[in-house]
Short mmCIF file of the C-alpha atoms (twelve columns), coordinates in Angstrom:
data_MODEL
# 
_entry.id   MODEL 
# 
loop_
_atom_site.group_PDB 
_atom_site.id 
_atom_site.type_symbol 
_atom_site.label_atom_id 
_atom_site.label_alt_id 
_atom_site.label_comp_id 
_atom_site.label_asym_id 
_atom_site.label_seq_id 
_atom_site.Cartn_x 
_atom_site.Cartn_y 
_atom_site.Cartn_z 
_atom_site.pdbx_PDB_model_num 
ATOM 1   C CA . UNK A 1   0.000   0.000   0.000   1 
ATOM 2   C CA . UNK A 2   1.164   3.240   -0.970  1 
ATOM 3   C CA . UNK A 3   2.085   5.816   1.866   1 
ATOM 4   C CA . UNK A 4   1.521   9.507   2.527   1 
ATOM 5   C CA . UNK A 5   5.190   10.204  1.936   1 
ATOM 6   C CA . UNK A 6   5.404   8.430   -1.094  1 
ATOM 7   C CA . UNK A 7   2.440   10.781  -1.994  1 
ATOM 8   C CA . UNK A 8   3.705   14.084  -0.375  1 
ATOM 9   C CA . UNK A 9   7.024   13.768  -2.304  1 
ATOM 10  C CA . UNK A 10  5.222   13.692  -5.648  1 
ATOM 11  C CA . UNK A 11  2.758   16.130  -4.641  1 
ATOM 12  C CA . UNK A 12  3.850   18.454  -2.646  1 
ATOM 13  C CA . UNK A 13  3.384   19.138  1.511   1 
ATOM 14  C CA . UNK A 14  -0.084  19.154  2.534   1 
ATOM 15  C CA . UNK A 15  -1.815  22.096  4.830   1 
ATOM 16  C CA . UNK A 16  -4.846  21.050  5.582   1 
ATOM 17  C CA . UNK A 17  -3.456  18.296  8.328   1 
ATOM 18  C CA . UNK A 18  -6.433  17.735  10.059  1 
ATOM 19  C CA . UNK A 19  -6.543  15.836  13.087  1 
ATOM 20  C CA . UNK A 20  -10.260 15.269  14.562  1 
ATOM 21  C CA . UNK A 21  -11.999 11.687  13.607  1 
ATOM 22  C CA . UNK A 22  -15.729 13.081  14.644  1 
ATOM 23  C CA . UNK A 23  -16.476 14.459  10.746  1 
ATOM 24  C CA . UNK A 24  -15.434 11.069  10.013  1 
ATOM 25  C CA . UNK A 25  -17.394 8.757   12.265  1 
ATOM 26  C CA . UNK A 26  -20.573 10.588  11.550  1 
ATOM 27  C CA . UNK A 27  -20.092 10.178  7.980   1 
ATOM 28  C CA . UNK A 28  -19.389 6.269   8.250   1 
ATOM 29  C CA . UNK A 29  -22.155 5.643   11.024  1 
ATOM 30  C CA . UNK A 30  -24.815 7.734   8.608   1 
ATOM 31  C CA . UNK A 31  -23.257 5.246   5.491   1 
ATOM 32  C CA . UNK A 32  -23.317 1.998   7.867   1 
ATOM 33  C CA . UNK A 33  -19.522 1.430   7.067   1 
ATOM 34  C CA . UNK A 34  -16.248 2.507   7.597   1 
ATOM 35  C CA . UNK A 35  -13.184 4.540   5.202   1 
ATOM 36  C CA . UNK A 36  -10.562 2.710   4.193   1 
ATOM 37  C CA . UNK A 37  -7.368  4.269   6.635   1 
ATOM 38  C CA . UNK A 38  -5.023  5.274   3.472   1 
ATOM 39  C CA . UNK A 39  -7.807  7.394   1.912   1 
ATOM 40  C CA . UNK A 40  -8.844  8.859   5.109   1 
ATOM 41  C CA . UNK A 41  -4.920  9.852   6.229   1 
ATOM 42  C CA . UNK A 42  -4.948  11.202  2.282   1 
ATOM 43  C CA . UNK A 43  -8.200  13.553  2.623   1 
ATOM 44  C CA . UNK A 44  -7.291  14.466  6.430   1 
ATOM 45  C CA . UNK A 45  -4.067  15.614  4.691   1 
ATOM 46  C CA . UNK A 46  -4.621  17.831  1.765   1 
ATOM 47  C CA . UNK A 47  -8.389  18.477  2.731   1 
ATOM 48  C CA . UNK A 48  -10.656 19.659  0.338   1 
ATOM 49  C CA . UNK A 49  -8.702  20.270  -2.985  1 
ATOM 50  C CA . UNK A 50  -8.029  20.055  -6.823  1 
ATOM 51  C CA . UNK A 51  -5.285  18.011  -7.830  1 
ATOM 52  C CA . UNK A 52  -3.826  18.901  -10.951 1 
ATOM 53  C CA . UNK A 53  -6.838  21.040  -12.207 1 
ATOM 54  C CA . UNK A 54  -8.348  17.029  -12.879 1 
ATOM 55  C CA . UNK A 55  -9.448  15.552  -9.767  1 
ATOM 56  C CA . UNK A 56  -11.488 16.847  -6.693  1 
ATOM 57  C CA . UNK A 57  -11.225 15.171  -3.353  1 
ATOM 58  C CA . UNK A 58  -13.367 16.104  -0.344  1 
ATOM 59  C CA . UNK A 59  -12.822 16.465  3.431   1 
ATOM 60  C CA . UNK A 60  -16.054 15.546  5.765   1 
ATOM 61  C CA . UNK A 61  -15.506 18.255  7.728   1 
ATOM 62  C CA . UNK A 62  -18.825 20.289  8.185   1 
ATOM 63  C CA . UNK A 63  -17.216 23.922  8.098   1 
ATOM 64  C CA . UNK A 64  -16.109 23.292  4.257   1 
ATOM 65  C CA . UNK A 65  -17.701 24.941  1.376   1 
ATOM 66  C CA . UNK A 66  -17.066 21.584  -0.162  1 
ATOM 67  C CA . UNK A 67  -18.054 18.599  1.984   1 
ATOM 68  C CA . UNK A 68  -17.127 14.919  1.455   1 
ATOM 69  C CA . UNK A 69  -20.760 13.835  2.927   1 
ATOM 70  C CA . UNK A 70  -23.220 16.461  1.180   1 
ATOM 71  C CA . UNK A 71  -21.042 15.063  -2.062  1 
ATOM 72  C CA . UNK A 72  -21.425 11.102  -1.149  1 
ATOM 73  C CA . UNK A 73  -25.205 12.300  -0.511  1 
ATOM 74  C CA . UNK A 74  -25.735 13.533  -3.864  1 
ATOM 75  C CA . UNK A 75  -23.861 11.149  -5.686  1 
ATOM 76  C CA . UNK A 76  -25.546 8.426   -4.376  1 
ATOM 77  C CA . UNK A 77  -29.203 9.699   -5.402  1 
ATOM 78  C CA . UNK A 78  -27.705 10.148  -8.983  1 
ATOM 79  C CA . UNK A 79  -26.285 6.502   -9.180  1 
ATOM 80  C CA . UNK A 80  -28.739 5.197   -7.501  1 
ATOM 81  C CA . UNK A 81  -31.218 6.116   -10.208 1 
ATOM 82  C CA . UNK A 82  -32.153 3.351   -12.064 1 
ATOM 83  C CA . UNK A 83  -31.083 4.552   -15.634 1 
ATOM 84  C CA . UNK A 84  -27.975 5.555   -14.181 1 
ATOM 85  C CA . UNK A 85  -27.264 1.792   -12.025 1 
ATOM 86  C CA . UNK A 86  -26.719 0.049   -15.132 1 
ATOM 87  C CA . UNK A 87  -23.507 1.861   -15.693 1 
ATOM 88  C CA . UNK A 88  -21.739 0.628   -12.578 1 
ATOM 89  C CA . UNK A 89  -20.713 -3.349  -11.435 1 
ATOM 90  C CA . UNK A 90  -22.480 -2.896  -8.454  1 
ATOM 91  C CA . UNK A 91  -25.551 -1.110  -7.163  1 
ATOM 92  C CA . UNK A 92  -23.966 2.009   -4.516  1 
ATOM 93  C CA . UNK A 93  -24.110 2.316   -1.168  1 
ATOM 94  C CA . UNK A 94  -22.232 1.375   2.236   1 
ATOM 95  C CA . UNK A 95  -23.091 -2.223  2.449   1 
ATOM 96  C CA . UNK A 96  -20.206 -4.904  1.508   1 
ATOM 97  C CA . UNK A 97  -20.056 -5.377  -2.315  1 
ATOM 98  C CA . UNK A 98  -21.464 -1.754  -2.951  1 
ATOM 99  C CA . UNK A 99  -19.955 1.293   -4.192  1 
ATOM 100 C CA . UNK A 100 -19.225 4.458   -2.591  1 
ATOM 101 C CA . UNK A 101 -18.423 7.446   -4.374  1 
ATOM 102 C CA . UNK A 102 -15.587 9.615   -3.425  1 
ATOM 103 C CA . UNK A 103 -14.028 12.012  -5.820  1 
ATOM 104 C CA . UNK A 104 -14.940 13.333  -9.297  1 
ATOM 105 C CA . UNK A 105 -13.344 14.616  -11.915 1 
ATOM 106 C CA . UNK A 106 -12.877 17.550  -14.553 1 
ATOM 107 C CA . UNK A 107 -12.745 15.327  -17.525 1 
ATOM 108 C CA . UNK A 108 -15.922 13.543  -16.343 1 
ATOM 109 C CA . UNK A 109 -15.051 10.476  -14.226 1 
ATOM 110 C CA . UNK A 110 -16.365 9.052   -11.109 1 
ATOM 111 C CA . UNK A 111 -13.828 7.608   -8.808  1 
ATOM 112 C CA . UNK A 112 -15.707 5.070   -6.691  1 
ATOM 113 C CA . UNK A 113 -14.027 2.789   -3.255  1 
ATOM 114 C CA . UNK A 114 -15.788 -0.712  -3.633  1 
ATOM 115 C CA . UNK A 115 -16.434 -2.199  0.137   1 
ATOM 116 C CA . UNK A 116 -15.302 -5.448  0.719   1 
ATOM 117 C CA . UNK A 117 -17.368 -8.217  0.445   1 
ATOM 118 C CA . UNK A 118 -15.696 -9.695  3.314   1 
ATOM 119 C CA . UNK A 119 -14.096 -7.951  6.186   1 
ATOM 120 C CA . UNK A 120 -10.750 -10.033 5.580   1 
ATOM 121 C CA . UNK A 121 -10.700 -8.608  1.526   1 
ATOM 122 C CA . UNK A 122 -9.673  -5.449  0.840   1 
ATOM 123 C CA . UNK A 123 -10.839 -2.381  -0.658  1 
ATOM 124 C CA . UNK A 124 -10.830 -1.323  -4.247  1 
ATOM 125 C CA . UNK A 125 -11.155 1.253   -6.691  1 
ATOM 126 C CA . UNK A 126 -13.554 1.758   -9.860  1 
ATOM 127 C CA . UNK A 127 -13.554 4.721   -12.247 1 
ATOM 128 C CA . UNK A 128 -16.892 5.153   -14.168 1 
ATOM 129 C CA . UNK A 129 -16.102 7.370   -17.514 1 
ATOM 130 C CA . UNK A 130 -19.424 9.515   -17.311 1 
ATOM 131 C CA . UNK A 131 -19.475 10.397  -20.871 1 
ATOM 132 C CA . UNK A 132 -19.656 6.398   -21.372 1 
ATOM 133 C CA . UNK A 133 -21.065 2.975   -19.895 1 
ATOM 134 C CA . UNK A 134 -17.228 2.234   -19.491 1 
ATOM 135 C CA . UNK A 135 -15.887 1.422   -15.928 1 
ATOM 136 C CA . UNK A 136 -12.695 -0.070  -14.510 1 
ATOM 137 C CA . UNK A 137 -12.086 -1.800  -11.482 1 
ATOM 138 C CA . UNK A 138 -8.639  -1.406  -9.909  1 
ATOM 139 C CA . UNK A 139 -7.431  -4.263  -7.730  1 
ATOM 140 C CA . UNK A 140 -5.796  -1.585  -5.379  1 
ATOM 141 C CA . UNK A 141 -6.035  0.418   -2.460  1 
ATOM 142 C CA . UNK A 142 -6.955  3.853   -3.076  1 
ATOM 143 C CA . UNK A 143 -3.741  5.193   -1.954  1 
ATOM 144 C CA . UNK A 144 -2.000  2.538   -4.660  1 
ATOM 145 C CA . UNK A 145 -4.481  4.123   -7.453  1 
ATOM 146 C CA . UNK A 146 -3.879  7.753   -6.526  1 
ATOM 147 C CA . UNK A 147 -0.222  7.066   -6.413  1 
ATOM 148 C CA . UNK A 148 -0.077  5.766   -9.509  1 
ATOM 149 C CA . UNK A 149 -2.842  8.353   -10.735 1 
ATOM 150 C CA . UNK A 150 0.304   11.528  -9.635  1 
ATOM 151 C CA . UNK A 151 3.017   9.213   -11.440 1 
ATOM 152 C CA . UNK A 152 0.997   9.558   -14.501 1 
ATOM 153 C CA . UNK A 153 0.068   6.407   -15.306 1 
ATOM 154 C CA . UNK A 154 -3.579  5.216   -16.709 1 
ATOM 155 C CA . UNK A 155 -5.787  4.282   -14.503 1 
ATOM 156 C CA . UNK A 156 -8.697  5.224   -16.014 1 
ATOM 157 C CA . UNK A 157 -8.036  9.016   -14.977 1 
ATOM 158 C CA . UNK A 158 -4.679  10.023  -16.259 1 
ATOM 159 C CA . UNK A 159 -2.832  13.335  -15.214 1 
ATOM 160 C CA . UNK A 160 0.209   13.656  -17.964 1 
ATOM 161 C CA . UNK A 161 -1.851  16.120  -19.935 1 
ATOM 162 C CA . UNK A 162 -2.902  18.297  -16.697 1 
ATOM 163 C CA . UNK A 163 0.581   18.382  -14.837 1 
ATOM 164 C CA . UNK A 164 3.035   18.047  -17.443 1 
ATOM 165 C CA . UNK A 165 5.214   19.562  -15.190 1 
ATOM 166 C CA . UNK A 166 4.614   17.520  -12.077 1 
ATOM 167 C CA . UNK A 167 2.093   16.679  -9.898  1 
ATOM 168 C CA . UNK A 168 0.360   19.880  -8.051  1 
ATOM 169 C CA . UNK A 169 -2.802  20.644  -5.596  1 
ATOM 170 C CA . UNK A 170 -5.068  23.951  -4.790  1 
ATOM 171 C CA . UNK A 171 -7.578  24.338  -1.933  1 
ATOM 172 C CA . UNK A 172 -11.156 24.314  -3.322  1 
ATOM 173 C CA . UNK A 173 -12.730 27.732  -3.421  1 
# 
């Protein structure tokens, strides 16, 4: 699994650092399931930002313009629709086998964590390409995919056209 200084030294020393688990715990007791721990030590780092003008993450926190729940909330009403469902592996939600959305992005993908079917599996990744039926499950952690995501390799999402210079971050207005 990919760490937070493998990520920091690609892109750059977070400032967001945040420290306090309640945003999180009311988030995963509302969704009936917990955050995997590499994308929670990611978000709690950088916060709420843009990563290479491409990809938005969310932090829970309830003072944020953008929040990680009010998007999960929304998201889930859109793929839950029933026009919409057939575009994903699995139906979404916080149950084991489901999806959970967690970060968007510019050029029009859905970045999804699967929950484990098992408590002993682990967690994965699928981007949905919005502008097509296509989706791609990543046998990875999400810190693995986002790693790989900064180095500029394709998964799905791929950053060598929006950070040809290296990987960077802003805060979210």
């Amino acid at each position: 699994m990919a760490t937070l200084p493998e990520i920091t030294a690609l892109l750059g020393e977070p400032r967001f650092n945040w420290s306090d688990p309640a945003p999180w715990t009311a988030l995963e007791r509302e969704l009936e399931t917990g955050f995997p721990a590499d994308f929670r030590e990611i978000v709690d780092a950088y916060g709420s930002v843009q990563v290479n003008n491409q990809l938005y993450l969310t932090h829970p926190a309830g003072h944020l313009l953008h929040s990680l729940g009010a998007d999960i909330k929304d998201d889930l009403a859109l793929w839950a629709e029933e026009d919409m469902a057939e575009f994903l592996p699995s139906p979404v939600g916080g149950k084991p086998g489901e999806l959970i959305p967690v970060a968007s992005a510019t050029t029009g993908e859905a970045i999804f964590l699967a929950v484990p079917d098992r408590p002993s599996s682990a967690w994965r990744v699928v981007v949905q390409e919005f502008d097509s039926p296509a989706w791609t499950l990543y046998e990875m952690t999400f810190s693995d995919w986002f790693l790989a995501y900064l180095k500029g390799r394709d998964v799905t999402l791929c950053s060598r056209n929006f950070a040809p210079d290296g990987p960077f971050w802003e805060f979210l207005p």
